[in-house]
N, C-alpha and C positions, 0 to 999 in steps of 0.2 A: 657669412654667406654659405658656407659648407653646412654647417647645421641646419638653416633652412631649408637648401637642399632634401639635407638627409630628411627633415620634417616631411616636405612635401613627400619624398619618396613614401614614407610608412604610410601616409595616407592613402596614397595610391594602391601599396598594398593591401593596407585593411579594406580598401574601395573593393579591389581583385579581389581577396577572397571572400568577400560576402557575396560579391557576383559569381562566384561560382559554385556557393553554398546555395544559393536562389536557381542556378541553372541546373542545380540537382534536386530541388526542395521535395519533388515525386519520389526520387530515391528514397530519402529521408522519411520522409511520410512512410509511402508502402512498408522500409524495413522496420519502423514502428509498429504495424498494423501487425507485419509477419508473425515479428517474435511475439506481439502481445497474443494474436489468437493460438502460435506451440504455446505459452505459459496457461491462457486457459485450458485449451485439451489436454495437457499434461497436469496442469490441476483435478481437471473432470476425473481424467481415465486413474489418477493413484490417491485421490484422496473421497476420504470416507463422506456421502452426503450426511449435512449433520443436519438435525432440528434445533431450534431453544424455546425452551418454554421458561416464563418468568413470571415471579410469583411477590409481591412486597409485604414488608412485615414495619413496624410502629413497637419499637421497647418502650415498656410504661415501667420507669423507674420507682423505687417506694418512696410512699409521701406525695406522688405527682398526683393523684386522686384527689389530693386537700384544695381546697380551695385559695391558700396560702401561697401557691408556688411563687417562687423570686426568678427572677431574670439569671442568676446565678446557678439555679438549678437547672434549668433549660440551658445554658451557656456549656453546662458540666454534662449533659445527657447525650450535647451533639459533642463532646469530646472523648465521651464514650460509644460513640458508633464506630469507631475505627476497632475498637478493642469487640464490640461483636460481632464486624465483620471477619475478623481471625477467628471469633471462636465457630462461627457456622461453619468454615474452610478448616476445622480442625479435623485432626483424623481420629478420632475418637465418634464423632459426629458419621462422618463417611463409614466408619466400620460400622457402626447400628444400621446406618440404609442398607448396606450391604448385608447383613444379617437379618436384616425386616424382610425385604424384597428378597432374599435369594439369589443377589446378582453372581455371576463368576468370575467378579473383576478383582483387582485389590484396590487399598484405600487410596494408594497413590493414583492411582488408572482415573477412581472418581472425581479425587480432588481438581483434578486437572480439569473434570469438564464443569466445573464449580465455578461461578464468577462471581463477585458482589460487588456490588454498585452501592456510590450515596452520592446527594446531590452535595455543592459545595455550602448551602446554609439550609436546615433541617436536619431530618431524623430518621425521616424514610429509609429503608434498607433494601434494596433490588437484589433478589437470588435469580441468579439462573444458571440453568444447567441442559448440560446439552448431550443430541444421542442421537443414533441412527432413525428412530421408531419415533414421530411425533408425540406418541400415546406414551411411549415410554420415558419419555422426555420432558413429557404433564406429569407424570405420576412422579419421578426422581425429584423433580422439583417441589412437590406437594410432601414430600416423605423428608427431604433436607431439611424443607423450613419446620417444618412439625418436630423431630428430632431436634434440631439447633436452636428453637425455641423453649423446649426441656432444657436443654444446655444451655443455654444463656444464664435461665432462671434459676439454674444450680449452683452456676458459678460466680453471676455477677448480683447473686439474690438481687432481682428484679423483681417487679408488683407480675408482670403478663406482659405477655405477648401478641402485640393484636393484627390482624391479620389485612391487611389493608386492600390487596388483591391477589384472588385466587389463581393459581397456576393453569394458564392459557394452554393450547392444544394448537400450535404454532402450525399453520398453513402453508407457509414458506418455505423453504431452505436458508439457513446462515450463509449468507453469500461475502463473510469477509475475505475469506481465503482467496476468491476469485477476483474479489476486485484490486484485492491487494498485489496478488502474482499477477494481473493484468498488468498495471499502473507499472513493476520492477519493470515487467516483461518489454511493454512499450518503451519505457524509459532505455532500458538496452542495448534495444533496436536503435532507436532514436542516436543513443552516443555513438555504437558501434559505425553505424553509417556516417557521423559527421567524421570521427578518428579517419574512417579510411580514405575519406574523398578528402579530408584536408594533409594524408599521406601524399596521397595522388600529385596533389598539388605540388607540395615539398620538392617531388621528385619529377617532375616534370620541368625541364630545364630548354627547352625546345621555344625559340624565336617564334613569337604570334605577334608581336606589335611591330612598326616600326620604332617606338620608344623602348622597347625592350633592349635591341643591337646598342643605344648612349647608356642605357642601365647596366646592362650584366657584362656589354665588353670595352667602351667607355671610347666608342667609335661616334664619330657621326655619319648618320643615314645622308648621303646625296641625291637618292632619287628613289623610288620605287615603281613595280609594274606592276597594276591593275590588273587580275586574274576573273574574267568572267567565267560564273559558274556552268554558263550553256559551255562555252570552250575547255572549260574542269572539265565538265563529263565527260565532251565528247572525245577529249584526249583519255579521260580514263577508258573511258570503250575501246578506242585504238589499242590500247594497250593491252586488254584485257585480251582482245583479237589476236595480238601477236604473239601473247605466251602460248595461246591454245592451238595455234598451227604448230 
């Protein structure tokens, strides 16, 4: 009998606090909204706008020209795509762009704004690279693949290189950073507000039910009086009147 009790009680509980996570749920919301729009201004205002332009490239391995190829040699060319997406992100590669173009960065600085993509069956290889200057951002990318395509074909003596699509002149801004410190920033908000209002809870220990007085002090209620909220006010007004004399 006591355990079911207790049962009914946590029900009761989890009833109460969800009702009161609902009687704040604007809370909740708005401090989502807050922190998410600081985390984008504070994105805007310290981080660099960047471009990407993205450029793909097709390795034509030797012998793949013959008219012979086996399922075998396709199966072995996409398990070398991994091995020439390291060599494009090599730093040997990045020091040649950097010495072609004149940049005044180092190979580390580049490699970083270096990305390569492949899809999970083919052969395709997605470069892209990213920069303040759209224009600059076409050209790094046009200059990696061209570069990295000599290097491939030196290193993994490959037939060519073929160029699949040429390095775009990106219109946009990369908006990952924004939407991703958005989504933390919300998310933040979101926790921060449910932690404090289910604090509040915790420590709010003050009689609102008459079921409260047989729960917390294990009395039974015999009667209660009816408080009309016109007679609330009007008493708070009285009152408010007498401290101000």
């Amino acid at each position: 009998m006591e355990s079911l009790q207790q049962t009914e009680d946590d029900v009761l509980d989890l009833r109460e606090i969800f009702g009161v996570f609902w009687s704040r749920f604007w809370v909740i919301v708005f401090s989502g909204v807050l922190v998410c729009m600081c985390a984008l201004i504070y994105t805007k205002v310290t981080t660099e706008p960047l471009y990407t332009s993205s450029t793909k490239i097709y390795v034509l391995n030797k012998g793949e020209d013959n008219s012979d190829v086996t399922n075998s040699d396709l199966q072995l060319g996409a398990a070398l795509a991994s091995d020439y997406a390291q060599l494009i992100r090599d730093r040997t590669v990045a020091e040649s762009v950097i010495s072609e173009l004149g940049l005044n960065m180092s190979a580390e600085a580049l490699m970083s704004r270096i990305s390569v993509t492949m899809p999970t069956s083919g052969r395709i290889i997605t470069i892209s690279v990213s920069d303040g200057d759209p224009y600059t951002a076409s050209r790094l990318a046009s200059t990696v693949r061209d570069t990295a395509a000599a290097h491939i074909k030196e290193v993994m003596n490959s037939e060519a290189v073929n160029v699949v699509e040429e390095a775009n002149i990106p219109q946009g801004q990369s908006m990952g950073n924004y939407k991703k410190n958005g989504l933390l920033g919300a998310a933040a908000g979101i926790a921060v507000a449910v932690i404090i209002i289910f604090l509040q809870y915790l420590m709010n220990d003050t009689i609102k039910k008459p079921e409260d007085v047989e729960r917390y002090v294990g009395l039974s209620v015999l009667g209660s009086i009816p408080i009309m909220k016109e007679e609330s006010s009007r008493h708070m007004k009285k009152e408010k009147r007498k401290k101000a004399r």
